[in-house]
DOPA-609416 format. One record per residue (C-alpha): chain; x, y, z; residue in three letters. Coordinates in steps of 0.05 Angstrom, whole numbers, plus 32768, in hexadecimal, padded with zeros to 4 digits. Each point is the difference from the previous one (the first is absolute). Layout:
// residues N
+-----+------+------+------+------+
! mol !   xx !   yy !   zz ! type !
+-----+------+------+------+------+
!   A !    X !    Y !    Z !  ALA !
...
+-----+------+------+------+------+
***
This chain:
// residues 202
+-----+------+------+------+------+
! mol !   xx !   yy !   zz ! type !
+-----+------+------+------+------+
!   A ! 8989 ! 83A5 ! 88E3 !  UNK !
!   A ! 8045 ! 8017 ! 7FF3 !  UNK !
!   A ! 7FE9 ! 8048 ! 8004 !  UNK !
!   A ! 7FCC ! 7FF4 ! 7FCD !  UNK !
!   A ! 7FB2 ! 8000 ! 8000 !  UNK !
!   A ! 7FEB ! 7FC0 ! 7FDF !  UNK !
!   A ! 7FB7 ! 7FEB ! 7FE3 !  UNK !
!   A ! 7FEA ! 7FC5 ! 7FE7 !  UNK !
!   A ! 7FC5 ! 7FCE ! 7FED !  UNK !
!   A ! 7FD0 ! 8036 ! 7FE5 !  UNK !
!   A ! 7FC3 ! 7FF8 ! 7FD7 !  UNK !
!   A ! 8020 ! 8007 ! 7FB8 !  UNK !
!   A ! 8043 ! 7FE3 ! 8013 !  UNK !
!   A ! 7FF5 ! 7FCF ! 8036 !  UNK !
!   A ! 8045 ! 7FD7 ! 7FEC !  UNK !
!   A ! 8026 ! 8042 ! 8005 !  UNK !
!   A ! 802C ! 802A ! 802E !  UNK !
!   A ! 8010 ! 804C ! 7FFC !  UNK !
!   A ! 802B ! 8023 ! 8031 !  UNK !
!   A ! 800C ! 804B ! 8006 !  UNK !
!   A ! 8048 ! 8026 ! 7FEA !  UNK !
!   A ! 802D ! 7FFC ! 803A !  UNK !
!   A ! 7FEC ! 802A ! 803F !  UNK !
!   A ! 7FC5 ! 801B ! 7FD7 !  UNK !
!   A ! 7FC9 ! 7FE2 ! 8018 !  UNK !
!   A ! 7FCB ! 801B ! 7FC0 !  UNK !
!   A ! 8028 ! 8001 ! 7FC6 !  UNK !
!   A ! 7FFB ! 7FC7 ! 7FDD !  UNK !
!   A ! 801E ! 8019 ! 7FBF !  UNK !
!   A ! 802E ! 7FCA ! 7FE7 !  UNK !
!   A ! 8023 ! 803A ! 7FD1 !  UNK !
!   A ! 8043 ! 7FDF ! 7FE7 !  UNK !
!   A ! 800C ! 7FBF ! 8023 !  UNK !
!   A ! 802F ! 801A ! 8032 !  UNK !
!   A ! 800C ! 7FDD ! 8044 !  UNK !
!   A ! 7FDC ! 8033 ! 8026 !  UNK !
!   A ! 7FBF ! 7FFA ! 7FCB !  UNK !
!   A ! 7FBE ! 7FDD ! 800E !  UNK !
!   A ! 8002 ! 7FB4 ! 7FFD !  UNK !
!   A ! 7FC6 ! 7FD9 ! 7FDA !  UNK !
!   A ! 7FFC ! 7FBB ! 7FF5 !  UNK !
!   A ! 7FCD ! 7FC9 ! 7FF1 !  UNK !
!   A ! 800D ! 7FB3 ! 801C !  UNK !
!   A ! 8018 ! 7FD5 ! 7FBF !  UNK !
!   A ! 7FD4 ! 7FC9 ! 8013 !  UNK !
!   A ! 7FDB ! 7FC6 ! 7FDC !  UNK !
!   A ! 7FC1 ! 801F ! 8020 !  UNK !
!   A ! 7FEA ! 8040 ! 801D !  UNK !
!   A ! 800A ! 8014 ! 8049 !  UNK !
!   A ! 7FD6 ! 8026 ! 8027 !  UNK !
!   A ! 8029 ! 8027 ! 802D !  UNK !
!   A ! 7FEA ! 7FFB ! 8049 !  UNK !
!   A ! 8039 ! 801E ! 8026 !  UNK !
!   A ! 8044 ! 8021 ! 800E !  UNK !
!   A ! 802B ! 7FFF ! 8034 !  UNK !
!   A ! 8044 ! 801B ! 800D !  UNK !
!   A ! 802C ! 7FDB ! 8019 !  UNK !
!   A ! 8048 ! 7FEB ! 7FF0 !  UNK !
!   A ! 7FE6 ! 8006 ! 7FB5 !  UNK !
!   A ! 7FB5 ! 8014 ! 7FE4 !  UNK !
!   A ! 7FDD ! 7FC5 ! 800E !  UNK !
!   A ! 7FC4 ! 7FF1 ! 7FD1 !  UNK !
!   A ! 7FC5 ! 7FD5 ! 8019 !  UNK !
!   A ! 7FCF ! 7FF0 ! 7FC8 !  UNK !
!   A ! 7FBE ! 7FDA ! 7FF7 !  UNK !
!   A ! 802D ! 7FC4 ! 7FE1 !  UNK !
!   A ! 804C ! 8006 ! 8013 !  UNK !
!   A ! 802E ! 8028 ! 802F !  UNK !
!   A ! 8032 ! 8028 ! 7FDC !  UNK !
!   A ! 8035 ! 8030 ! 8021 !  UNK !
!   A ! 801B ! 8044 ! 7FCE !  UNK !
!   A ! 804D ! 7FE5 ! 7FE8 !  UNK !
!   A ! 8037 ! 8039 ! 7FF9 !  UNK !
!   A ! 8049 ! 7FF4 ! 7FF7 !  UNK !
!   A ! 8024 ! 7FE2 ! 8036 !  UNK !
!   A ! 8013 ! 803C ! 803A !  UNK !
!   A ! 7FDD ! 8034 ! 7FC6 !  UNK !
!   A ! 7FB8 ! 8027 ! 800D !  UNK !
!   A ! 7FBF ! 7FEF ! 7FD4 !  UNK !
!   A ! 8011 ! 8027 ! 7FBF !  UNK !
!   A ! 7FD8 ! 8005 ! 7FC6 !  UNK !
!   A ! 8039 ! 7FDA ! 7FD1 !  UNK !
!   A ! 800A ! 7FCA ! 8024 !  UNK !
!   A ! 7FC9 ! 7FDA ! 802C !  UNK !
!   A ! 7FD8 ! 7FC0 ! 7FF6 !  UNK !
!   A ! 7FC6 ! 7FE8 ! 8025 !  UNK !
!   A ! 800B ! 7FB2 ! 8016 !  UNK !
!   A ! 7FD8 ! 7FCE ! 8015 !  UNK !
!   A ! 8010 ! 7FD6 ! 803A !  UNK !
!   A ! 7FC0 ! 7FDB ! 801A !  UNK !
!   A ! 7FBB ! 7FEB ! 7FDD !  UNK !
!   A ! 7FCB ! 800C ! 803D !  UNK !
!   A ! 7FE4 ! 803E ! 7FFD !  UNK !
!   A ! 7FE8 ! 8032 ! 802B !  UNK !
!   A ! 7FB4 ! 8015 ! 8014 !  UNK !
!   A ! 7FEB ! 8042 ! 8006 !  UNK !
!   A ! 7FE8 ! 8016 ! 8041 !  UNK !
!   A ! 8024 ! 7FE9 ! 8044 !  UNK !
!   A ! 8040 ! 8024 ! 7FEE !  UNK !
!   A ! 8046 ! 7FE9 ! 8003 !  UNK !
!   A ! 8027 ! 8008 ! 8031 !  UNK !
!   A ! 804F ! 8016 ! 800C !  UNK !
!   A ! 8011 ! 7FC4 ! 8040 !  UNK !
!   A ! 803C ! 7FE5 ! 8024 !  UNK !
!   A ! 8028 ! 800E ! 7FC1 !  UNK !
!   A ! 7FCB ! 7FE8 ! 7FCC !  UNK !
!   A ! 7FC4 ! 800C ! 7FDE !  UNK !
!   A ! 7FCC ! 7FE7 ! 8015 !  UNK !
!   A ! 7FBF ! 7FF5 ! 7FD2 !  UNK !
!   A ! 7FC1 ! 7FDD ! 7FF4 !  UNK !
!   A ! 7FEE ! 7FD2 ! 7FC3 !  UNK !
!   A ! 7FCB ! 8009 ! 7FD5 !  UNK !
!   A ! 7FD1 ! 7FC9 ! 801F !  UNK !
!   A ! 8000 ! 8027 ! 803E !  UNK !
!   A ! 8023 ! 7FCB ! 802C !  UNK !
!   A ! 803D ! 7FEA ! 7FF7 !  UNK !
!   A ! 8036 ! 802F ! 8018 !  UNK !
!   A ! 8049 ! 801A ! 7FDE !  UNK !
!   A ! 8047 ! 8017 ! 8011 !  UNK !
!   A ! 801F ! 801B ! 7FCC !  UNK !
!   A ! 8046 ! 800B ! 800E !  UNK !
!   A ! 8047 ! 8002 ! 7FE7 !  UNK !
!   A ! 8027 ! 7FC1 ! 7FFE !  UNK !
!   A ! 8054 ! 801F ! 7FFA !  UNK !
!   A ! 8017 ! 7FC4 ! 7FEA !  UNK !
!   A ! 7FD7 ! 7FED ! 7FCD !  UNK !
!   A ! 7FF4 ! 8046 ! 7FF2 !  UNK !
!   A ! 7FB9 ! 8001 ! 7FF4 !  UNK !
!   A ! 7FBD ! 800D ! 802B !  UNK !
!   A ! 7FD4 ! 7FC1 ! 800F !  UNK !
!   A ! 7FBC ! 7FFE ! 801D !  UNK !
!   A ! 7FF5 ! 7FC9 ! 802C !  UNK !
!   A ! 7FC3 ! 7FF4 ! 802F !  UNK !
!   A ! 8005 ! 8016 ! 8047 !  UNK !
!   A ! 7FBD ! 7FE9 ! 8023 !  UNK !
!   A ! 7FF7 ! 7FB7 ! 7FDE !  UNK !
!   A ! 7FFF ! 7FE3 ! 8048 !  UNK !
!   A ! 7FD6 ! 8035 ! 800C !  UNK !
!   A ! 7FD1 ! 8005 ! 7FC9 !  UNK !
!   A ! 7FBD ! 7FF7 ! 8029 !  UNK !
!   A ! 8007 ! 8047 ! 8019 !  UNK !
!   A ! 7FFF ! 801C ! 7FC2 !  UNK !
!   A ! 7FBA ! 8002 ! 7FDD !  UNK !
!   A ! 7FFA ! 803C ! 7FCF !  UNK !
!   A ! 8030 ! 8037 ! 8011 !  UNK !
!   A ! 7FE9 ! 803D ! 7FFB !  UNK !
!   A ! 802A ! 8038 ! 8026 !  UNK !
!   A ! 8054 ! 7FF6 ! 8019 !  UNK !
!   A ! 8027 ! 8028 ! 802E !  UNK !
!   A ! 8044 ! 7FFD ! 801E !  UNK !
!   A ! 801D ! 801B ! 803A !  UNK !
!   A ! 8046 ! 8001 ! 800E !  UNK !
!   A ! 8017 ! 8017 ! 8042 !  UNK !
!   A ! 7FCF ! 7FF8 ! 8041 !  UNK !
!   A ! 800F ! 8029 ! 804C !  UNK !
!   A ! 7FFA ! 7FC7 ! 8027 !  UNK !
!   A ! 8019 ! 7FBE ! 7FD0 !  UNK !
!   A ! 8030 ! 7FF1 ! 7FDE !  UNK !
!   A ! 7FE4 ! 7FE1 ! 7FB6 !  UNK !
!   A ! 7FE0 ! 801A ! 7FD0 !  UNK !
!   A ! 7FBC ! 7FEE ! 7FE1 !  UNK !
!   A ! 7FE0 ! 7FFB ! 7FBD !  UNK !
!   A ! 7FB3 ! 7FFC ! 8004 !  UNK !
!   A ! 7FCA ! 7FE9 ! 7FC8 !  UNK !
!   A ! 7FB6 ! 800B ! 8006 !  UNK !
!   A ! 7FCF ! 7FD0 ! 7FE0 !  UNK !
!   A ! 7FC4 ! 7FF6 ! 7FDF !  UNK !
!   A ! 7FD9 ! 7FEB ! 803F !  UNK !
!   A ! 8018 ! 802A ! 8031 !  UNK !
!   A ! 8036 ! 7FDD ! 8017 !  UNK !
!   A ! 804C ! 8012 ! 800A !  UNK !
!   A ! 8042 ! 7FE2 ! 7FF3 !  UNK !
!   A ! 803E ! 8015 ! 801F !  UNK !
!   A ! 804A ! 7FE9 ! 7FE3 !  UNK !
!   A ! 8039 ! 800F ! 802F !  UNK !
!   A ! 8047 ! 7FF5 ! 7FE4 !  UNK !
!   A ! 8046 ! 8007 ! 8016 !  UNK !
!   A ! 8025 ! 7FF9 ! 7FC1 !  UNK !
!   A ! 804F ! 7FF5 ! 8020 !  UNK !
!   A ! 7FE3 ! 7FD3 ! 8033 !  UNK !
!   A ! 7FDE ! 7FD2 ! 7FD5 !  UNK !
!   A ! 7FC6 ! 8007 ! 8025 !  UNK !
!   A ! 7FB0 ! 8007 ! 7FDC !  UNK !
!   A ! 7FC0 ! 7FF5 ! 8012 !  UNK !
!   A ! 7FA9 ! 8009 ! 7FFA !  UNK !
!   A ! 7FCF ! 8007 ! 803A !  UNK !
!   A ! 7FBE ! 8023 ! 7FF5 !  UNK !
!   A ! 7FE6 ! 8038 ! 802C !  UNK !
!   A ! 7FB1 ! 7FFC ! 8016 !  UNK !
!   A ! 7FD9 ! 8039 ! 8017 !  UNK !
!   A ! 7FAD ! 7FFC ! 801A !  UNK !
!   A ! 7FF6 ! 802E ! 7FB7 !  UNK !
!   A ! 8028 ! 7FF9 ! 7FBD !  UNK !
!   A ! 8033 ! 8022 ! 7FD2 !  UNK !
!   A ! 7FF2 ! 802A ! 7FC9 !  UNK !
!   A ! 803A ! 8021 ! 7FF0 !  UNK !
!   A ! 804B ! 800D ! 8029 !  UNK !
!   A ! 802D ! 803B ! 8007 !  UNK !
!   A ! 8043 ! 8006 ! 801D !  UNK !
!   A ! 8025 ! 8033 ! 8027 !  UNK !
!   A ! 8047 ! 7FF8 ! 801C !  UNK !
!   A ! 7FF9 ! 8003 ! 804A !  UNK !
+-----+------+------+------+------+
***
């Protein structure tokens, strides 16, 4: 993310982020504080977050075990080590396998209880990222997610898919056409059952 390798959630720091020096993918000396340094930082928090995953996107987004952060810099300024905050923006939290998912402008993850599905994604005009619930209509497809995939472009069609694998073998597939307002589940049955999913661009 912004030319920078970044780590985070491991075992002696699981509330804490570290990021390379600029286009140096190994050094992660944070020498004098300069804007090209090594970033480190630890969620100010009233409890401690396990850090699940990262994803790059518009900003760092930060899924925890509790809450959904994203990395703050100044406004139209790169992640420095001077001047960055980590800030909360919804209280859910994110489960560990069944990862998420860049979709249709979002990001799409999975709750901690396994079922209930999330879009996180940046509201302009309110300025902040919300995670709202994209398969409550749908929720009887979902039963214990345990592997996601997306696909984006497809030779012969025209949508793309986002695809989550549960617990019994089954598989739910979310197709979504942002600008056209248009969403919707449908499961997809075969004579064995899913394990796992991969996708290639076609």
């Amino acid at each position: 993310h912004q030319q920078r390798l970044f780590f985070g959630g491991v075992t002696n720091l699981p509330d804490g982020i570290q990021s390379s020096k600029v286009a140096q993918f190994f050094n992660f000396d944070v020498g004098e504080g300069d804007d090209n340094e090594s970033v480190q930082i630890q969620i100010a928090s009233d409890e401690i977050n396990e850090i699940r995953h990262l994803i790059s996107g518009k900003v760092l987004e930060v899924l925890t075990n509790t809450s959904e952060f994203y990395l703050k810099a100044s406004i139209g300024k790169p992640i420095t080590p001077a001047d960055i905050e980590m800030v909360r923006q919804s209280t859910f939290g994110s489960q560990q396998k069944a990862m998420p998912r860049q979709y249709d402008g979002a990001t799409i993850y999975v709750q901690n209880n396994g079922k209930t599905i999330r879009e996180y994604i940046y509201n302009s005009s309110t300025e902040e990222f919300a995670s709202a619930p994209i398969a409550m209509m749908s929720s009887h497809l979902i039963l214990g997610a345990s592997d996601t995939a997306n696909i984006d472009s497809l030779s012969d069609r025209d949508e793309q898919l986002y695809f989550v694998v549960n617990s019994d073998g089954t598989i739910a597939v979310y197709s979504s056409q942002r600008m056209q307002e248009v969403a919707g589940w449908m499961q997809w049955n075969t004579s064995g059952s899913f394990e796992s999913i991969a996708c290639t661009t076609s």
